[in-house]
N, C-alpha and C positions, 0 to 999 in steps of 0.2 A: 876170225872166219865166221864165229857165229852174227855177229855184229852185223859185216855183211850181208850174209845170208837175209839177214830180219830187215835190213834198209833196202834189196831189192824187191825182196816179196812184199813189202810197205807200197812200192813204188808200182807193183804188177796189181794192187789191190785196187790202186788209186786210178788207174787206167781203163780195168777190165769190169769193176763193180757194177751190176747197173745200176738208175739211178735211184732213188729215193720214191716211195710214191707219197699224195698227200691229197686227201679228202677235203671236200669244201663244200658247205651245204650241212642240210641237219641228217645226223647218220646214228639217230638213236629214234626207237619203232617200237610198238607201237608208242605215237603222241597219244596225248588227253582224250579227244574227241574224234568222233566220226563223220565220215565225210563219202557222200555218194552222188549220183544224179549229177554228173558231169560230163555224162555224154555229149561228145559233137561240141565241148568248150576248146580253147586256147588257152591252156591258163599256166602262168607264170610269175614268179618270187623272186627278189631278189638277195643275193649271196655274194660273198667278198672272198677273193680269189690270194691266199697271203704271201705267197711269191711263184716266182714266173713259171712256170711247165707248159708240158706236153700232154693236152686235153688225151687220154687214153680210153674213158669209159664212163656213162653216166646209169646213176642205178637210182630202184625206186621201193618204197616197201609197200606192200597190197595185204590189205584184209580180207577180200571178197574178191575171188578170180574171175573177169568174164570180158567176153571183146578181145578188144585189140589195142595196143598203146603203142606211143611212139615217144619218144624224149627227145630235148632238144635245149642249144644253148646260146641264148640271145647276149650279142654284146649292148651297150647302155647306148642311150640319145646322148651324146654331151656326160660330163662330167656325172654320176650319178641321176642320172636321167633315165625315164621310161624303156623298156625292152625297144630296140630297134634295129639291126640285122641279124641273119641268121650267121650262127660263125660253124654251127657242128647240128649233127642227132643221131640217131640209131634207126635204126632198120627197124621196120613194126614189127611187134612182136605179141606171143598169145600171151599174158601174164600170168604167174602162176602166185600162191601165196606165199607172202614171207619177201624178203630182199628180192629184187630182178634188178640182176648189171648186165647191162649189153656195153658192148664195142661201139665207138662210134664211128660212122663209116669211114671218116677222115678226119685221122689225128691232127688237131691244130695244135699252134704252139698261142698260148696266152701270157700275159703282162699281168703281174698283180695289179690286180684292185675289182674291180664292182660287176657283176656280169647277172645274166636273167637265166634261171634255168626251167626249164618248160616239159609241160606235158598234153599229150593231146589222148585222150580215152576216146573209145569207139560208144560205149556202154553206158546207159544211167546204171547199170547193176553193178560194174564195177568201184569196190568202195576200199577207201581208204584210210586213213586217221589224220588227226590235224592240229594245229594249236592257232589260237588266237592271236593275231600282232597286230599292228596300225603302223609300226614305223622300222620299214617302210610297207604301206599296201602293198599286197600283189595285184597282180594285172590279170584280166579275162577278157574272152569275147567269144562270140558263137561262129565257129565254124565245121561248117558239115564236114563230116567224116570222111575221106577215103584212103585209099591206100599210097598215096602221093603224098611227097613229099611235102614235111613244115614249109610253110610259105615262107619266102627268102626276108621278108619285111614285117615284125609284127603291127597291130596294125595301130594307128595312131589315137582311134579312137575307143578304146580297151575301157570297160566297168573295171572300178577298184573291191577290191576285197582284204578285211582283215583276217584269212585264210594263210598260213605254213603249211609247207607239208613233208613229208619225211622222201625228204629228196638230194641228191649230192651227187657231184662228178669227181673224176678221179684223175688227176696231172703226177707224168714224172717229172722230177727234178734232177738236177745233177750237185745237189747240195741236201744236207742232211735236215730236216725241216726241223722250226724252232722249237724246243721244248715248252713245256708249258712254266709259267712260272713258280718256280719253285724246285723244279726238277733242273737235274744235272746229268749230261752224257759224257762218260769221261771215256778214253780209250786207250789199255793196257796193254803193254807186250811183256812176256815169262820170256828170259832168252834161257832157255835150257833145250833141252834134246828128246822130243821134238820140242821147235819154238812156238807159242800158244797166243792168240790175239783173240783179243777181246775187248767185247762193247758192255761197259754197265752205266747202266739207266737208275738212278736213284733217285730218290725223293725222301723230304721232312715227313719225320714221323707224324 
């Protein structure tokens, strides 16, 4: 009976769970360096997407609160290629310091692999942190500020910058995302009374 018991409630878990979430992009703030005087840019980095979801929320971290932002998330030209249509963004918003996750107006579903995630500040006073890359550059370009929508097309003619920045989107999954190497997710069931399930996450000492 217990036996039972533990293989339907198995099968009700595996049904009604929701799914998994999983961050993509750099989701540690403050970076190295400081970063301001961006008002009225386009500017966008590129990030690798490591299996397929449901684009839910894009978030940013802020040093120095002021303006207005918007975020937004370009799929690739070709194969790892330059930022070139719009697939999702957020509602502008006032940013405040520390992490800001907005919702994205319209959850997309993505493909793993390569995508541009973008931001558009109102402000040169609003400031941020950063780290230095070359590979791959991120992409910029001047565009005046309004409260309308990211342009459906970034634009083909973008200045490159060895600029990151502490930026990531957030997809469900309907699978448990990979562990990192060296860690192990194993999952236990107690068949006693009551019956106890359980997820353990380990790691080498």
């Amino acid at each position: 009976m217990v036996y039972r018991l533990l293989m339907w409630l198995m099968i009700f878990l595996c049904l009604h769970t929701p799914g998994f979430t999983l961050d993509f992009g750099y989701t540690t703030a403050p970076l190295p360096l400081a970063d301001s005087e961006n008002g009225s840019l386009l500017l966008a980095q590129e990030v690798t997407l490591s299996e397929p979801g449901t684009l839910q929320s894009l978030s940013m971290h802020i040093v120095t609160a002021a303006g207005f932002l918007r975020l937004g998330l370009y799929a690739p030209v070709g194969a790892g290629g330059s930022p070139g249509s719009l697939l999702a963004q957020t509602p502008e918003f006032a940013p405040s310091v520390g992490w800001n996750t907005r919702a994205v107006i319209v959850p997309v579903s993505l493909s793993a692999g390569t995508y541009w995630l973008a931001f558009w500040p109102s402000s040169n006073s609003l400031a941020f942190s950063k780290i230095t890359t070359s590979d791959p550059p991120s992409r910029w370009y001047t565009l005046a500020y309004t409260n309308a929508s990211l342009p459906t097309t970034f634009s083909t003619s973008s200045n490159t910058s060895t600029s990151d920045w502490p930026l990531y989107g957030t997809v469900t999954t309907e699978t448990l995302p990979a562990p990192a190497s060296g860690v192990s997710v194993t999952f236990q069931a107690s068949v006693q009374n009551p019956v106890n399930l359980t997820w353990m996450i380990t790691s080498p000492a």
